[in-house]
C-alpha positions as CSV (number, residue, x, y, z in Angstrom):
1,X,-34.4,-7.7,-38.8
2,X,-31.3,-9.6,-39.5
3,X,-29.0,-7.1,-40.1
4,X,-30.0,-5.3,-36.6
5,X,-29.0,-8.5,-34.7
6,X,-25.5,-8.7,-37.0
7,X,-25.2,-5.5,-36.6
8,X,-25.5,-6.1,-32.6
9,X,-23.1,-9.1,-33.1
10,X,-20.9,-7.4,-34.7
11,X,-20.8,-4.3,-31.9
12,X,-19.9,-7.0,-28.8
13,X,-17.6,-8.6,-30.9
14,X,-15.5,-5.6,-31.7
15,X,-15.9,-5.0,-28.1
16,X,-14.2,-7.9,-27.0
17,X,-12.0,-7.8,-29.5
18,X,-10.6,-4.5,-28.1
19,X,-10.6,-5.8,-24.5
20,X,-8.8,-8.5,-25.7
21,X,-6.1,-6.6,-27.2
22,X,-5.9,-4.4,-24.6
23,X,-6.0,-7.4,-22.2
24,X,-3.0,-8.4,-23.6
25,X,-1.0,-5.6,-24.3
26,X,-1.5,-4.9,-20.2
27,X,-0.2,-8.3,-19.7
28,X,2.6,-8.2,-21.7
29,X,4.0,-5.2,-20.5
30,X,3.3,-6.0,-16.6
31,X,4.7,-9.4,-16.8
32,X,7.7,-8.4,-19.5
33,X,10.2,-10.1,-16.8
34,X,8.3,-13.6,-16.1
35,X,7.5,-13.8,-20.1
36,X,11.7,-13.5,-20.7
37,X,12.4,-16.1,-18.3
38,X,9.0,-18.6,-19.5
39,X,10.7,-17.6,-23.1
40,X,13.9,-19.3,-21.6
41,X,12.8,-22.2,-20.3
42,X,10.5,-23.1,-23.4
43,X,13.2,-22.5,-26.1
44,X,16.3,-23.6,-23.8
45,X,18.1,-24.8,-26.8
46,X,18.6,-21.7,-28.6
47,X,19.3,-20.3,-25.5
48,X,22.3,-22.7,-25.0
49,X,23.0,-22.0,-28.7
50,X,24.3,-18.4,-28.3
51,X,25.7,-19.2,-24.9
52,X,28.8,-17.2,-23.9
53,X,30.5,-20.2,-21.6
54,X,30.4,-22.9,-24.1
55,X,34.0,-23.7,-23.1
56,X,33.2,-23.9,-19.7
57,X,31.2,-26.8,-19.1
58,X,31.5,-26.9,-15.0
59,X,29.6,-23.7,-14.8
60,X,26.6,-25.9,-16.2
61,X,25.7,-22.1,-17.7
62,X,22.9,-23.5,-20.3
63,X,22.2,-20.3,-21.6
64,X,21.6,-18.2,-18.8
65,X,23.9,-15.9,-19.5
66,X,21.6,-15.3,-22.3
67,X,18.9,-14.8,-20.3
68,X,20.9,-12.7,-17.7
69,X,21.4,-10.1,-20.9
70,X,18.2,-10.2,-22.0
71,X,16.9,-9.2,-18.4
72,X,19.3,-6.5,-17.9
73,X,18.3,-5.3,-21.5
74,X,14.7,-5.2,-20.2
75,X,16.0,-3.2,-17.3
76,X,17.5,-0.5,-18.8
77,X,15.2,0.3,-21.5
78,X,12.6,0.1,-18.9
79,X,14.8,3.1,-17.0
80,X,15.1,4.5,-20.2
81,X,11.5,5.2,-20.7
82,X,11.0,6.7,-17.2
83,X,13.8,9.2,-18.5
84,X,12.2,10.0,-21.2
85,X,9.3,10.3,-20.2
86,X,10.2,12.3,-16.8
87,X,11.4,15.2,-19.2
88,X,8.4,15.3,-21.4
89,X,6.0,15.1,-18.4
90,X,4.0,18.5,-17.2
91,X,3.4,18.2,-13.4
92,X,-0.2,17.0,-13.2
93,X,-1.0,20.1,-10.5
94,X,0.5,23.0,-9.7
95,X,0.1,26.0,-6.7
96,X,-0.9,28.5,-9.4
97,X,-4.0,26.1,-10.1
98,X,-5.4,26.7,-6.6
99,X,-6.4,30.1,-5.4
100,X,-4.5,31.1,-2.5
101,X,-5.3,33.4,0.7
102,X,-2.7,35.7,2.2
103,X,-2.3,35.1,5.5
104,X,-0.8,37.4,8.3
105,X,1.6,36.0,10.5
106,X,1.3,38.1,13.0
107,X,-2.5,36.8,13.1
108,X,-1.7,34.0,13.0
109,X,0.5,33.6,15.8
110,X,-1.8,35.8,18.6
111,X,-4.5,33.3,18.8
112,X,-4.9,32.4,22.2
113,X,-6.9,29.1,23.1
114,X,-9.1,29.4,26.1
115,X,-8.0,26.5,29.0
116,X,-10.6,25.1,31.2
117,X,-10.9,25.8,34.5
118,X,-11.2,22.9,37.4
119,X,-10.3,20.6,34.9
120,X,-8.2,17.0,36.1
121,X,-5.8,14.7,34.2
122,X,-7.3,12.0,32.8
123,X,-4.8,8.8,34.2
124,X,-5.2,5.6,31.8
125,X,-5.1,2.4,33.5
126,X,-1.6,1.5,32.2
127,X,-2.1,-2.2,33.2
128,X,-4.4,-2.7,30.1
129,X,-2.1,-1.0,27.7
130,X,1.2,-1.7,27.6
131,X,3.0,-3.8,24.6
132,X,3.1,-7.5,24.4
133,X,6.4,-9.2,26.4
134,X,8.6,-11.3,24.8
């Protein structure tokens, strides 16, 4: 009896375990941007540390220069992968997937559409539609 109920415990722990890490792992790579720039202003120190205008003090810089790299890093290995993965991609669908029907243009072209007879224009009242003045 015990081991059934661990056994259970186990099962929705390893469940949300894996939703967890998944949870994550979604998170981290949607929000890769807003994570750089929370990074920054957490560990603004070593950020200033391997700052580039050290011996320009009026830019009052602190480190985002750092941060400026570290975006456009971000960038371009995130272009990078769409590269990559724009070559190794099959298109999803293709026209020899669907079955296709000859058709004759010459068909297609004579169809005549019957008009009816005695019939009157229809006149919209154009005082109800008509856009908003400025």
């Amino acid at each position: 009896m015990n081991t059934i109920i661990f056994a259970e415990i186990y099962k929705h722990l390893l469940k949300f375990i894996i939703a967890a890490i998944l949870l994550i792992a979604f998170t981290a790579q949607t929000f890769s941007k807003e994570l750089l720039i929370l990074d920054y202003y957490a560990n603004t120190a070593s950020f200033e540390k391997d700052c580039v205008n050290k011996d320009k003090p009026m830019m009052h810089c602190c480190g985002r220069c750092q941060l400026k790299k570290k975006l456009q890093q971000e960038e371009n290995s995130e272009k990078n992968a769409e590269q990559r993965s724009s070559k190794n991609e099959l298109p999803i669908s293709s026209k020899s997937f669907f079955a296709t029907v000859p058709v004759k243009k010459e068909l297609a072209y004579d169809i005549i559409y019957p008009s009816l007879s005695g019939s009157k224009e229809i006149k919209m009242p154009r005082s109800i539609f008509h856009p908003p003045g400025a």
